[in-house]
mmCIF entry with sequence, helices, sheets and N, C-alpha, C, O atoms, coordinates in Angstrom:
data_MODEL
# 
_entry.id   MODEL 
# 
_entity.id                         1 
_entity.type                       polymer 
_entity.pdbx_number_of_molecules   1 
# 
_entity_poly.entity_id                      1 
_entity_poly.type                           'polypeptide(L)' 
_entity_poly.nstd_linkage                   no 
_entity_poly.nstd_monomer                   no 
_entity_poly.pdbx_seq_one_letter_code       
;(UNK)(UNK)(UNK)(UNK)(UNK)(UNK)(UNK)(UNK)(UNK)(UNK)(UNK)(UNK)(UNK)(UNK)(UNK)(UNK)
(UNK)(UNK)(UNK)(UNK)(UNK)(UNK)(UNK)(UNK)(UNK)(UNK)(UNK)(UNK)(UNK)(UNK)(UNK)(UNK)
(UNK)(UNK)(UNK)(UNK)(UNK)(UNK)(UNK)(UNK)(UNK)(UNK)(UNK)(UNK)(UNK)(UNK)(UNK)(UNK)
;
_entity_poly.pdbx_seq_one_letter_code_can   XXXXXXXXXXXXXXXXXXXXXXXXXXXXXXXXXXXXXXXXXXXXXXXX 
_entity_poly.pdbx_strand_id                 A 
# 
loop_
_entity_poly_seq.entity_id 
_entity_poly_seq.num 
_entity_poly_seq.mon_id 
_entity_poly_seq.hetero 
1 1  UNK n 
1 2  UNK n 
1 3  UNK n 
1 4  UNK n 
1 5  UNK n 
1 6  UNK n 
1 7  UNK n 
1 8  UNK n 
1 9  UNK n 
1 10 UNK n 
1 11 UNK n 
1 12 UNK n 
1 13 UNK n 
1 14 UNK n 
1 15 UNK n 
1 16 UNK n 
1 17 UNK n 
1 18 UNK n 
1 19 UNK n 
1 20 UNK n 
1 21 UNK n 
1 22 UNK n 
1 23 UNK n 
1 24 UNK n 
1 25 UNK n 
1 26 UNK n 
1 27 UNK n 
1 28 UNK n 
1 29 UNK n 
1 30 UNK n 
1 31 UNK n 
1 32 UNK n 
1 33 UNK n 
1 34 UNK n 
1 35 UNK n 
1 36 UNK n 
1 37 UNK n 
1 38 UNK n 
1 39 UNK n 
1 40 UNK n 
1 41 UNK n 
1 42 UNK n 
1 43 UNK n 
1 44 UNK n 
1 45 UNK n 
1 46 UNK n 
1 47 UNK n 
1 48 UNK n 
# 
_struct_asym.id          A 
_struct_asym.entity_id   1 
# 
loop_
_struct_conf.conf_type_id 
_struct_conf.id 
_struct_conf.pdbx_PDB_helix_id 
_struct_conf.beg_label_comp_id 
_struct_conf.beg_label_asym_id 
_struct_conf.beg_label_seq_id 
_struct_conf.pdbx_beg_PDB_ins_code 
_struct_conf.end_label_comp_id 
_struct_conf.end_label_asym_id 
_struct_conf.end_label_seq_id 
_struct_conf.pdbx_end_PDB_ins_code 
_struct_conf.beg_auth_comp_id 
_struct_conf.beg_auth_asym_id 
_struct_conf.beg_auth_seq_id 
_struct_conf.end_auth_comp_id 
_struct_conf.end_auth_asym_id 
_struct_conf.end_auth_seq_id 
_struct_conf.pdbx_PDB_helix_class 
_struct_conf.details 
_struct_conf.pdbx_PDB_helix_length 
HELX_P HELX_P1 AA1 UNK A 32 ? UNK A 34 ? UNK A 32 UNK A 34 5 ? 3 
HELX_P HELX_P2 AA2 UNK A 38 ? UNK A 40 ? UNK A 38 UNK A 40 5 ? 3 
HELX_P HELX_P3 AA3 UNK A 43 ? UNK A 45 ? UNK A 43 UNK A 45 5 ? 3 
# 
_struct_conf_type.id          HELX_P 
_struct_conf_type.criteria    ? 
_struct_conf_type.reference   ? 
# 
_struct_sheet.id               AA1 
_struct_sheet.type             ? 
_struct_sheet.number_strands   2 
_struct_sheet.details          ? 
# 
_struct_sheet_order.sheet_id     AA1 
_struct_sheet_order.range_id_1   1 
_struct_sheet_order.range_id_2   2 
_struct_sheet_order.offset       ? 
_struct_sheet_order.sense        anti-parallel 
# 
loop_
_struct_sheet_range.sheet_id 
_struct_sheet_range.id 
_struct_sheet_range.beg_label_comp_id 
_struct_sheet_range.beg_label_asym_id 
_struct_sheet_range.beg_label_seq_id 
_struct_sheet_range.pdbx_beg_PDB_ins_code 
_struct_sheet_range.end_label_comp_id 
_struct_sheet_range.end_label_asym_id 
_struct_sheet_range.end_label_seq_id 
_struct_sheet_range.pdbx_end_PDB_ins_code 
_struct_sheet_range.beg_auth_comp_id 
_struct_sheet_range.beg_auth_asym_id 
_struct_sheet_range.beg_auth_seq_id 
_struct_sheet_range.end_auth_comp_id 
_struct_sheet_range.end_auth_asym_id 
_struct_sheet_range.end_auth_seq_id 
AA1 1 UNK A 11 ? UNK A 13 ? UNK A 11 UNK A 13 
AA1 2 UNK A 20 ? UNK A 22 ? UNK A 20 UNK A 22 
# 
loop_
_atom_site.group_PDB 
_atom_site.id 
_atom_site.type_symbol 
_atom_site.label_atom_id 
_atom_site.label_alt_id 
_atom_site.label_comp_id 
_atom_site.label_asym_id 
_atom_site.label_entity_id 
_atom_site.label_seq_id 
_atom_site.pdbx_PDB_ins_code 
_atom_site.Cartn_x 
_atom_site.Cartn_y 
_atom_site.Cartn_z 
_atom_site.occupancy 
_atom_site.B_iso_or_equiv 
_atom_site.pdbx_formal_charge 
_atom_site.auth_seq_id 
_atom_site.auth_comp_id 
_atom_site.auth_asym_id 
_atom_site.auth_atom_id 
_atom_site.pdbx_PDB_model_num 
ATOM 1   N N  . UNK A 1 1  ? -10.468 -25.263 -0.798  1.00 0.00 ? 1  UNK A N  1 
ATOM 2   C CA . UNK A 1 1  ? -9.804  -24.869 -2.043  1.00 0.00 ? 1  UNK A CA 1 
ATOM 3   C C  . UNK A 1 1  ? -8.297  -24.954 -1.865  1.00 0.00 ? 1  UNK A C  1 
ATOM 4   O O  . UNK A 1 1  ? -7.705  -24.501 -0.885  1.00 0.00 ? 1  UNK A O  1 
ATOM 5   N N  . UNK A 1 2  ? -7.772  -25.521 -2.809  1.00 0.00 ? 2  UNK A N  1 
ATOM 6   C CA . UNK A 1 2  ? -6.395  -25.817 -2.608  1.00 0.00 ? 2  UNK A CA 1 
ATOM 7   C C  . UNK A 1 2  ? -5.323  -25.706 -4.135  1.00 0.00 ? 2  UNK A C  1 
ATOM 8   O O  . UNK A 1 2  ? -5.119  -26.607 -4.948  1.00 0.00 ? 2  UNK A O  1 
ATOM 9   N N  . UNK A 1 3  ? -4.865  -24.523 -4.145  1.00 0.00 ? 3  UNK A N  1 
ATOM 10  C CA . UNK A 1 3  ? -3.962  -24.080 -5.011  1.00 0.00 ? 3  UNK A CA 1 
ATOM 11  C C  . UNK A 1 3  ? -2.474  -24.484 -5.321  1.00 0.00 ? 3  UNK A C  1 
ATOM 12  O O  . UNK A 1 3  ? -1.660  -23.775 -4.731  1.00 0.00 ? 3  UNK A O  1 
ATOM 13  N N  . UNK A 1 4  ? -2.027  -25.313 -5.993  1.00 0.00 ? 4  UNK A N  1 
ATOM 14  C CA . UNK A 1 4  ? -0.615  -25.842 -5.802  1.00 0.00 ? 4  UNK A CA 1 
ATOM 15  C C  . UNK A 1 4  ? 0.080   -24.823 -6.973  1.00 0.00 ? 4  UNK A C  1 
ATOM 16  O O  . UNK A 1 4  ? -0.186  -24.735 -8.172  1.00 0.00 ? 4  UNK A O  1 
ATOM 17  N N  . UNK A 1 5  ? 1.095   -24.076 -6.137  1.00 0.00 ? 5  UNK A N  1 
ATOM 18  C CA . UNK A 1 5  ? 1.979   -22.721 -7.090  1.00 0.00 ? 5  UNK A CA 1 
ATOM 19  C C  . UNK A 1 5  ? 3.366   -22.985 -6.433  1.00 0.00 ? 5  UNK A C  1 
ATOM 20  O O  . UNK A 1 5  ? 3.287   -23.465 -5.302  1.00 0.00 ? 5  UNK A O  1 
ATOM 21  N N  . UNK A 1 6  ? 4.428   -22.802 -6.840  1.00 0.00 ? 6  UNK A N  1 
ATOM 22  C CA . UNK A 1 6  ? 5.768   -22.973 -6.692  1.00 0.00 ? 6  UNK A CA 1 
ATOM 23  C C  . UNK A 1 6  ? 6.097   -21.655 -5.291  1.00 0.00 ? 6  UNK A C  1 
ATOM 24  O O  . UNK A 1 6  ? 5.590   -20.585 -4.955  1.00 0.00 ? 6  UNK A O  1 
ATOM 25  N N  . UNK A 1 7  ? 6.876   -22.259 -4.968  1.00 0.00 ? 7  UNK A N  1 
ATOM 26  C CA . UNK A 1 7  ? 7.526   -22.137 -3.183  1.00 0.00 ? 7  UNK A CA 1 
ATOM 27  C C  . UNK A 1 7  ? 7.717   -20.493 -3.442  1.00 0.00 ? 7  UNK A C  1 
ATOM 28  O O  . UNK A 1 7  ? 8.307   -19.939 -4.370  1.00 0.00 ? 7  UNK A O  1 
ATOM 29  N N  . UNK A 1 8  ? 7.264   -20.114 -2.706  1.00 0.00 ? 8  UNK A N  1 
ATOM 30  C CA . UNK A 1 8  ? 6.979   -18.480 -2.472  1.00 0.00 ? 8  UNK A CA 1 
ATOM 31  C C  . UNK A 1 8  ? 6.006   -17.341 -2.756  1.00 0.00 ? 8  UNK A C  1 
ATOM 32  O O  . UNK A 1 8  ? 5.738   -16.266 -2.219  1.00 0.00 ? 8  UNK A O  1 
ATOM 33  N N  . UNK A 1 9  ? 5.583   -18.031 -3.838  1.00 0.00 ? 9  UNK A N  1 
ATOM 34  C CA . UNK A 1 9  ? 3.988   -17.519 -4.403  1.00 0.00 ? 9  UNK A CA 1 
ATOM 35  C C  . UNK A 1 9  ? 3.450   -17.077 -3.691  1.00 0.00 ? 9  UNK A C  1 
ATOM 36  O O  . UNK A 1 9  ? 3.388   -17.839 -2.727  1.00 0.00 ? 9  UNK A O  1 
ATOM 37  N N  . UNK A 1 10 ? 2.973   -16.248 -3.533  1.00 0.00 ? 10 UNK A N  1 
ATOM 38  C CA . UNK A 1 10 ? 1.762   -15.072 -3.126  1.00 0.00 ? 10 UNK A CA 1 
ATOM 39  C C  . UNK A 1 10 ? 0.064   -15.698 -3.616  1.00 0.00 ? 10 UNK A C  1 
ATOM 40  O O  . UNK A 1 10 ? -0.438  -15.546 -4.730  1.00 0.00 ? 10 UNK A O  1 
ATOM 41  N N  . UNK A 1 11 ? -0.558  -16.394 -2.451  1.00 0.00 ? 11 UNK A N  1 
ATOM 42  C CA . UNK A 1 11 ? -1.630  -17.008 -2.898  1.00 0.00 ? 11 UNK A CA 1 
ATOM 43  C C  . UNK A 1 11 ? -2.608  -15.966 -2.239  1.00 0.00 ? 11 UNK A C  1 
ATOM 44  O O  . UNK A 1 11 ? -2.551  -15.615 -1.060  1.00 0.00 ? 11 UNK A O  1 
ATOM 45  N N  . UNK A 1 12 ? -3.682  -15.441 -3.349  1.00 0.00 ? 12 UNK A N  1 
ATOM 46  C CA . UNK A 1 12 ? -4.983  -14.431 -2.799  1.00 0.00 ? 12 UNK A CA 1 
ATOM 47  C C  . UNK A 1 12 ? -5.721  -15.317 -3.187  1.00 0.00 ? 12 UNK A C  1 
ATOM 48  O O  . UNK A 1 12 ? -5.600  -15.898 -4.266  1.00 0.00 ? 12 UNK A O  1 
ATOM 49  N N  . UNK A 1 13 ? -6.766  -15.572 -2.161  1.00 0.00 ? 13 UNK A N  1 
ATOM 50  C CA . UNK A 1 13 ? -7.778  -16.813 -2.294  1.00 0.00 ? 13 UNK A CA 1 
ATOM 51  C C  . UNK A 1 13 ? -9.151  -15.594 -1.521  1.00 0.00 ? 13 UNK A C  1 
ATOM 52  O O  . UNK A 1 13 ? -9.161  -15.272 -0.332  1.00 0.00 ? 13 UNK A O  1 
ATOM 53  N N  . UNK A 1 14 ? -10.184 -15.112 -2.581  1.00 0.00 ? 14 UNK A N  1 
ATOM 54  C CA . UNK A 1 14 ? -11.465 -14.986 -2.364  1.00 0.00 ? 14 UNK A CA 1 
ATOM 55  C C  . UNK A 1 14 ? -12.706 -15.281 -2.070  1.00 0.00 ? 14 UNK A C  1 
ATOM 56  O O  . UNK A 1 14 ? -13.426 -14.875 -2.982  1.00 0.00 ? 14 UNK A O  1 
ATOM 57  N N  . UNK A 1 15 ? -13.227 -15.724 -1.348  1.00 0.00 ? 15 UNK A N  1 
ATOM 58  C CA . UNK A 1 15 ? -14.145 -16.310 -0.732  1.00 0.00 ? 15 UNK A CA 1 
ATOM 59  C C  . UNK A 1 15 ? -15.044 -15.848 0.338   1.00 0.00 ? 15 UNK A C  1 
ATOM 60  O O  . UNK A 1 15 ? -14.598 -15.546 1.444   1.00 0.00 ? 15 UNK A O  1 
ATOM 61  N N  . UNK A 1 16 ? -16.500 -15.772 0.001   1.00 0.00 ? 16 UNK A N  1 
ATOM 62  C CA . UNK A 1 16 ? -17.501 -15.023 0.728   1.00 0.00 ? 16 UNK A CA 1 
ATOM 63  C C  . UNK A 1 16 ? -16.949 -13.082 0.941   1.00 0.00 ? 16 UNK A C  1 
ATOM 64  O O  . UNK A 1 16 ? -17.391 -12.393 1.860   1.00 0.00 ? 16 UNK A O  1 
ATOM 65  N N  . UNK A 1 17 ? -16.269 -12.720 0.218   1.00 0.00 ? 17 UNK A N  1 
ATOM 66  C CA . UNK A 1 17 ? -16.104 -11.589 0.319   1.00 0.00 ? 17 UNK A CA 1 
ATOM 67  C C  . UNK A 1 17 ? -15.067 -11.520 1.417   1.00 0.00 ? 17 UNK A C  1 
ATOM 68  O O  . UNK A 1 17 ? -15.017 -10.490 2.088   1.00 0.00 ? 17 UNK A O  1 
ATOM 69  N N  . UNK A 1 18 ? -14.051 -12.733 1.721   1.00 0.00 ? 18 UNK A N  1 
ATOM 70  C CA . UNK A 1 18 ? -12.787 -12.478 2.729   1.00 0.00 ? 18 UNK A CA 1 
ATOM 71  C C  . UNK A 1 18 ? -11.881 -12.508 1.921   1.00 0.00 ? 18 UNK A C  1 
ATOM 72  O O  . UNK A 1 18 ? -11.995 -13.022 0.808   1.00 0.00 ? 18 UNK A O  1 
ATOM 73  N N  . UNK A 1 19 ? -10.832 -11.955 2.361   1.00 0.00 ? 19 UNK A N  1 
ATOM 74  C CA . UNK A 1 19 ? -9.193  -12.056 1.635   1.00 0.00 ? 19 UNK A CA 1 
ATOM 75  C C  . UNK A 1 19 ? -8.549  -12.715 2.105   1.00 0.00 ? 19 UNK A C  1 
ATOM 76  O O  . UNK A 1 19 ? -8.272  -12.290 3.227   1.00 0.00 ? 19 UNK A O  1 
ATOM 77  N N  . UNK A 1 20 ? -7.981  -13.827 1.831   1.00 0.00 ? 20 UNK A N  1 
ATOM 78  C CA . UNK A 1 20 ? -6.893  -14.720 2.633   1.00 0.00 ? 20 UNK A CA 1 
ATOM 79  C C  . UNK A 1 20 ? -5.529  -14.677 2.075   1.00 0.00 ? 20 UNK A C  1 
ATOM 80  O O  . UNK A 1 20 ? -5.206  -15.084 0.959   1.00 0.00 ? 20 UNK A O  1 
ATOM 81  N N  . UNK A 1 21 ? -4.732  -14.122 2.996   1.00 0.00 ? 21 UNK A N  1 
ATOM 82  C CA . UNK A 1 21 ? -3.262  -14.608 2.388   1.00 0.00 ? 21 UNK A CA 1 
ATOM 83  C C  . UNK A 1 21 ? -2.134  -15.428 2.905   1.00 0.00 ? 21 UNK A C  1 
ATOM 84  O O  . UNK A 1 21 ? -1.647  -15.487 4.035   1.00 0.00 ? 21 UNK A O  1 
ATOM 85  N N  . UNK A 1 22 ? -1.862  -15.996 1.892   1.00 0.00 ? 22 UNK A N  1 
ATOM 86  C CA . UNK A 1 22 ? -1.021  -17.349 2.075   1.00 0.00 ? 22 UNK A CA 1 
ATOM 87  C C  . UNK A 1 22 ? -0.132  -17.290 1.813   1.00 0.00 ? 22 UNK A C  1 
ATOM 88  O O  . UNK A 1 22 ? 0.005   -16.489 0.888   1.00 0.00 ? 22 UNK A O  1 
ATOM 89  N N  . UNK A 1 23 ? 1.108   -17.929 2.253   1.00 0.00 ? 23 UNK A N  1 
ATOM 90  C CA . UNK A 1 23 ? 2.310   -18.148 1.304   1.00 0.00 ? 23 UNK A CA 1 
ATOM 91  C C  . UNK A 1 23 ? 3.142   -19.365 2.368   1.00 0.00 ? 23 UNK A C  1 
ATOM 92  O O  . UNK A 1 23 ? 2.819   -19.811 3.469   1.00 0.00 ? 23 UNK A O  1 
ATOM 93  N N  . UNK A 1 24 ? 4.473   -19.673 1.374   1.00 0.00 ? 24 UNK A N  1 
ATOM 94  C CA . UNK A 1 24 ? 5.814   -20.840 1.984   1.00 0.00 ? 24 UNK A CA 1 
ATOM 95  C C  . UNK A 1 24 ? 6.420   -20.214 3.419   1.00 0.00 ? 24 UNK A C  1 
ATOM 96  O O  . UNK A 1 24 ? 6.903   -20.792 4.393   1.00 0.00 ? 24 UNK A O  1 
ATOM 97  N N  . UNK A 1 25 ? 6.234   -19.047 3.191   1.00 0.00 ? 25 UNK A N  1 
ATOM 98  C CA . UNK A 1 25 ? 7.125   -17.695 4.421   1.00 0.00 ? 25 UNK A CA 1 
ATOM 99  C C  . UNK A 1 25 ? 5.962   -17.559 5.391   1.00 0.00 ? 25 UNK A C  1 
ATOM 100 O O  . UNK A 1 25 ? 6.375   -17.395 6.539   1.00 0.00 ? 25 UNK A O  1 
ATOM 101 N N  . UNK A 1 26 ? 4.986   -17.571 5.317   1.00 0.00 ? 26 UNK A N  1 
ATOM 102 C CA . UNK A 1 26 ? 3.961   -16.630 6.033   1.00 0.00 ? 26 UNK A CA 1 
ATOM 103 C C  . UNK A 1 26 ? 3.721   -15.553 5.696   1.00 0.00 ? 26 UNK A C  1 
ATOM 104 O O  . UNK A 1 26 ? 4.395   -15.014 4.819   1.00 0.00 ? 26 UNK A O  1 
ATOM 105 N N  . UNK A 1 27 ? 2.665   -14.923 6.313   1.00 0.00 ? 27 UNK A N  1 
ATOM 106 C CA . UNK A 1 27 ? 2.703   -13.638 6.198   1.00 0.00 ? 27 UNK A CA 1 
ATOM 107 C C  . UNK A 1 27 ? 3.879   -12.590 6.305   1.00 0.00 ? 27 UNK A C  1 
ATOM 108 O O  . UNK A 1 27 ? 3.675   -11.789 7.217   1.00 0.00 ? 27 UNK A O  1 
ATOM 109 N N  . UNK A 1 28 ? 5.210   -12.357 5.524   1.00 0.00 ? 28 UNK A N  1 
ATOM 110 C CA . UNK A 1 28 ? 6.258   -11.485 5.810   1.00 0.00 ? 28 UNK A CA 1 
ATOM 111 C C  . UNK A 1 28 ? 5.787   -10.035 5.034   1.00 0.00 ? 28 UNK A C  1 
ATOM 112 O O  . UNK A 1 28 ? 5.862   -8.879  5.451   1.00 0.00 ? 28 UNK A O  1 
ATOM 113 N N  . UNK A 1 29 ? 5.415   -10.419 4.095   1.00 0.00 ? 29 UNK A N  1 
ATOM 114 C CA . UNK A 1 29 ? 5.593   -9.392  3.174   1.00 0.00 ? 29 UNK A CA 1 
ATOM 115 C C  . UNK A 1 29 ? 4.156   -9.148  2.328   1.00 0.00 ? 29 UNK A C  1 
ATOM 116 O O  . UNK A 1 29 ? 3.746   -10.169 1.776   1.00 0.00 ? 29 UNK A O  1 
ATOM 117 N N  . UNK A 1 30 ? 3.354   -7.969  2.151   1.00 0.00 ? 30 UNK A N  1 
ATOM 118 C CA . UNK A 1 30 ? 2.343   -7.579  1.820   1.00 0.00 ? 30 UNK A CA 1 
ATOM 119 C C  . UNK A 1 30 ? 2.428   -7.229  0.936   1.00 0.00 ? 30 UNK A C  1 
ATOM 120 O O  . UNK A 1 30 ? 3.109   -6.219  0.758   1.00 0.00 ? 30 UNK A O  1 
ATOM 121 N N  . UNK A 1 31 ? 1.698   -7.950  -0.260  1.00 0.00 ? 31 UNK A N  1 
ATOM 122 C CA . UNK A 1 31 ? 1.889   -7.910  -1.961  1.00 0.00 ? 31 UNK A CA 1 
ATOM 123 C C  . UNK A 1 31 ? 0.759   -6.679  -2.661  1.00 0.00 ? 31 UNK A C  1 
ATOM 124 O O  . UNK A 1 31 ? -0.239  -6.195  -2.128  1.00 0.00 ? 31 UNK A O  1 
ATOM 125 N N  . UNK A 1 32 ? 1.332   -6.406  -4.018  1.00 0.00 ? 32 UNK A N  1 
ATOM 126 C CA . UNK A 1 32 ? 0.140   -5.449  -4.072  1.00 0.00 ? 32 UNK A CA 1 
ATOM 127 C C  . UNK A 1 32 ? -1.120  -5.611  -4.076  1.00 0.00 ? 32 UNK A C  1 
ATOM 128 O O  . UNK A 1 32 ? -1.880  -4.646  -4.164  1.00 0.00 ? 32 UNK A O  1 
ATOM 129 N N  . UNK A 1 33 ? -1.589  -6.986  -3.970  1.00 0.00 ? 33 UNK A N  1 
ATOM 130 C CA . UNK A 1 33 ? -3.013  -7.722  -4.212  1.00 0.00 ? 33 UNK A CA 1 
ATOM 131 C C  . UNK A 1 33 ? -4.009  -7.347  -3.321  1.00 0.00 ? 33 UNK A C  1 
ATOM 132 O O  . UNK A 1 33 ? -5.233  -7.426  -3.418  1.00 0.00 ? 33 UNK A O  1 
ATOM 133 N N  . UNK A 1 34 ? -2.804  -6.643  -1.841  1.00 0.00 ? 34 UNK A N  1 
ATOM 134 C CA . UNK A 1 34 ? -3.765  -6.385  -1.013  1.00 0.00 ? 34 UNK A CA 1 
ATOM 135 C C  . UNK A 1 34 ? -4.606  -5.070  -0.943  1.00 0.00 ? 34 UNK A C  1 
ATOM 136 O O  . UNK A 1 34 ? -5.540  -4.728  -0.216  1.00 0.00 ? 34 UNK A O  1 
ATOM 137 N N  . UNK A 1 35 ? -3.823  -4.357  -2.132  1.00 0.00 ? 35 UNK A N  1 
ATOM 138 C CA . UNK A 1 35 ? -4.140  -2.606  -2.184  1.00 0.00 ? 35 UNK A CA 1 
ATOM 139 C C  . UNK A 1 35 ? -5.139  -2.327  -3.492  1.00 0.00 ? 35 UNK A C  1 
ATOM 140 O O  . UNK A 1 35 ? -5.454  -1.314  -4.116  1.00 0.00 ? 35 UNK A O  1 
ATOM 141 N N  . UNK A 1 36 ? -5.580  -4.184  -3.619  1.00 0.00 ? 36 UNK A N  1 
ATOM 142 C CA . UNK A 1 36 ? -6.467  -3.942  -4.946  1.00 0.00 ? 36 UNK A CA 1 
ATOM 143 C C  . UNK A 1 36 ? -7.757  -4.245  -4.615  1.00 0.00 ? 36 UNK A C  1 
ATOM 144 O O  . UNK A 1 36 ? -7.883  -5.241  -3.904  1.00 0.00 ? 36 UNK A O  1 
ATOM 145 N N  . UNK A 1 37 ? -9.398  -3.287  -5.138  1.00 0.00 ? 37 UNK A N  1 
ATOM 146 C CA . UNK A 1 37 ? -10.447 -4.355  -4.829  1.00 0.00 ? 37 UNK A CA 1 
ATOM 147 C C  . UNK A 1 37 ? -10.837 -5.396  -5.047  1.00 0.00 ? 37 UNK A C  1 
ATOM 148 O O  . UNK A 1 37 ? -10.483 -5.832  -6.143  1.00 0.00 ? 37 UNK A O  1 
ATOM 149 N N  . UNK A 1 38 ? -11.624 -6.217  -4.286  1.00 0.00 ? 38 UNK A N  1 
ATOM 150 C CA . UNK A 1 38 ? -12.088 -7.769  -4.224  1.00 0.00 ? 38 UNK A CA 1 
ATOM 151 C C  . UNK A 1 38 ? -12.463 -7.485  -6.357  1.00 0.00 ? 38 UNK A C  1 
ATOM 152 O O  . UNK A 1 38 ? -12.017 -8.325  -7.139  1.00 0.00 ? 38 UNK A O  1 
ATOM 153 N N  . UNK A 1 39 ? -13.032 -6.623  -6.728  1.00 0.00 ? 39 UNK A N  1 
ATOM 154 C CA . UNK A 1 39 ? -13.481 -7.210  -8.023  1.00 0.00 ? 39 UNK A CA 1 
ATOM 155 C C  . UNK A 1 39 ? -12.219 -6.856  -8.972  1.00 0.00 ? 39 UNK A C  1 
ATOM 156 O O  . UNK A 1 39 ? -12.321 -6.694  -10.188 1.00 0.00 ? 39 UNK A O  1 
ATOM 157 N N  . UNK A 1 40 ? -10.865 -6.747  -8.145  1.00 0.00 ? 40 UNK A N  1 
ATOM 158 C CA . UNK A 1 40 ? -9.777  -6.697  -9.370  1.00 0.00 ? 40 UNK A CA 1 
ATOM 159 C C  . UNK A 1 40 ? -8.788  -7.459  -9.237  1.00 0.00 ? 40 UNK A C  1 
ATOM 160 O O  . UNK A 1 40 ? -7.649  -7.457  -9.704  1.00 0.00 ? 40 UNK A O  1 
ATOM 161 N N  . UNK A 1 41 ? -9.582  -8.391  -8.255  1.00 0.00 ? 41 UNK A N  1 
ATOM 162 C CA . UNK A 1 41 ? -8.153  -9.818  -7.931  1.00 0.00 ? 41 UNK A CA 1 
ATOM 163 C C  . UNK A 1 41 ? -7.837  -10.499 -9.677  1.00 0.00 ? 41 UNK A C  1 
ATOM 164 O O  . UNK A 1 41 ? -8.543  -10.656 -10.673 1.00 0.00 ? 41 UNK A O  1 
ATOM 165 N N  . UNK A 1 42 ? -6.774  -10.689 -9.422  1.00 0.00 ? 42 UNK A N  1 
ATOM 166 C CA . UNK A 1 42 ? -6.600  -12.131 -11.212 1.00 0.00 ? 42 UNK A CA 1 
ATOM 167 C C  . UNK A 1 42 ? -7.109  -12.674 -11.049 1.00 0.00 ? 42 UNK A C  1 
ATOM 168 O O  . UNK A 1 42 ? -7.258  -12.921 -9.852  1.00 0.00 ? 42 UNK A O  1 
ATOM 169 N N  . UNK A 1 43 ? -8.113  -13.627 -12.276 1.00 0.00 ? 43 UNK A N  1 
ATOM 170 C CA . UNK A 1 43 ? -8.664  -14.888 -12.282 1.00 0.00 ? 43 UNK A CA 1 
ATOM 171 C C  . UNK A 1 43 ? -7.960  -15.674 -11.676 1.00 0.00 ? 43 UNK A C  1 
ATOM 172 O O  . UNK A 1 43 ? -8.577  -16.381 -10.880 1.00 0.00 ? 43 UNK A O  1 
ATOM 173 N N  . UNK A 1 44 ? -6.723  -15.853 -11.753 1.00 0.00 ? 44 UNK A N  1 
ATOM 174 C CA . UNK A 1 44 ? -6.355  -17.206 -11.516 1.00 0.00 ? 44 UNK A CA 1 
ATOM 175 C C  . UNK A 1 44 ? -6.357  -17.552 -10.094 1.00 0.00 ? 44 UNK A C  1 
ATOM 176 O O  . UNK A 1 44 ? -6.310  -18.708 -9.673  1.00 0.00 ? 44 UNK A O  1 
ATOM 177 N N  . UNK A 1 45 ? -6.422  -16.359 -9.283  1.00 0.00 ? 45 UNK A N  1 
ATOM 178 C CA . UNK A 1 45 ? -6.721  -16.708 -7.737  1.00 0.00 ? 45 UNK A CA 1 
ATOM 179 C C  . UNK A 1 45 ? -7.850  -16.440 -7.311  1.00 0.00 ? 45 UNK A C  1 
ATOM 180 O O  . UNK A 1 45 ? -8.151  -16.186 -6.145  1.00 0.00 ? 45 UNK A O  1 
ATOM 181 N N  . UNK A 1 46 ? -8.534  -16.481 -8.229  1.00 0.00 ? 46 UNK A N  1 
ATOM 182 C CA . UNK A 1 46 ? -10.350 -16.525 -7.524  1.00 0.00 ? 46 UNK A CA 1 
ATOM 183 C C  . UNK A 1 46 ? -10.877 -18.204 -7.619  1.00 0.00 ? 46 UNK A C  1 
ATOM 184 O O  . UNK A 1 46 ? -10.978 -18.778 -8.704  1.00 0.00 ? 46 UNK A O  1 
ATOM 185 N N  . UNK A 1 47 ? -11.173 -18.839 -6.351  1.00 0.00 ? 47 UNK A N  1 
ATOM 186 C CA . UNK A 1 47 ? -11.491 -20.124 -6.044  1.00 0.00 ? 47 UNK A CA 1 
ATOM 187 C C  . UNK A 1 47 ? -13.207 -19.959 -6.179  1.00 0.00 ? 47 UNK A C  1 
ATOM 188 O O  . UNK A 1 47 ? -14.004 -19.908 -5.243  1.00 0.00 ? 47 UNK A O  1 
ATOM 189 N N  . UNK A 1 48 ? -13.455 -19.905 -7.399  1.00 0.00 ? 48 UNK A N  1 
ATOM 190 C CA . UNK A 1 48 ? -15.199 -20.130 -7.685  1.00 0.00 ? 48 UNK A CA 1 
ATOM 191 C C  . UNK A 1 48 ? -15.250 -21.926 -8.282  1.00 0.00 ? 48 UNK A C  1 
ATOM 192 O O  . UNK A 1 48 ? -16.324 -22.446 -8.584  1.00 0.00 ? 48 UNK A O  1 
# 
């Protein structure tokens, strides 16, 4: 699965019940996506 979002974006990619996080930086900085449950990610970063 491969998400193309502009340079710094915070990518949460769901899959088999893992959390992956991505970004241009790396891992620096922990977004609130991570303090949310798997069933309250945004659509737009769920890779079904």
């Amino acid at each position: 699965m491969d998400i193309a979002m502009p340079e710094g974006t915070p990518i949460i990619a769901a899959r088999s019940g893992t959390v992956v996080k991505a970004s241009e930086v790396g891992l620096v900085s922990i977004p609130y996506e991570f303090n949310q449950p798997l069933g309250k990610l945004p659509n737009f970063a769920l890779g079904n």
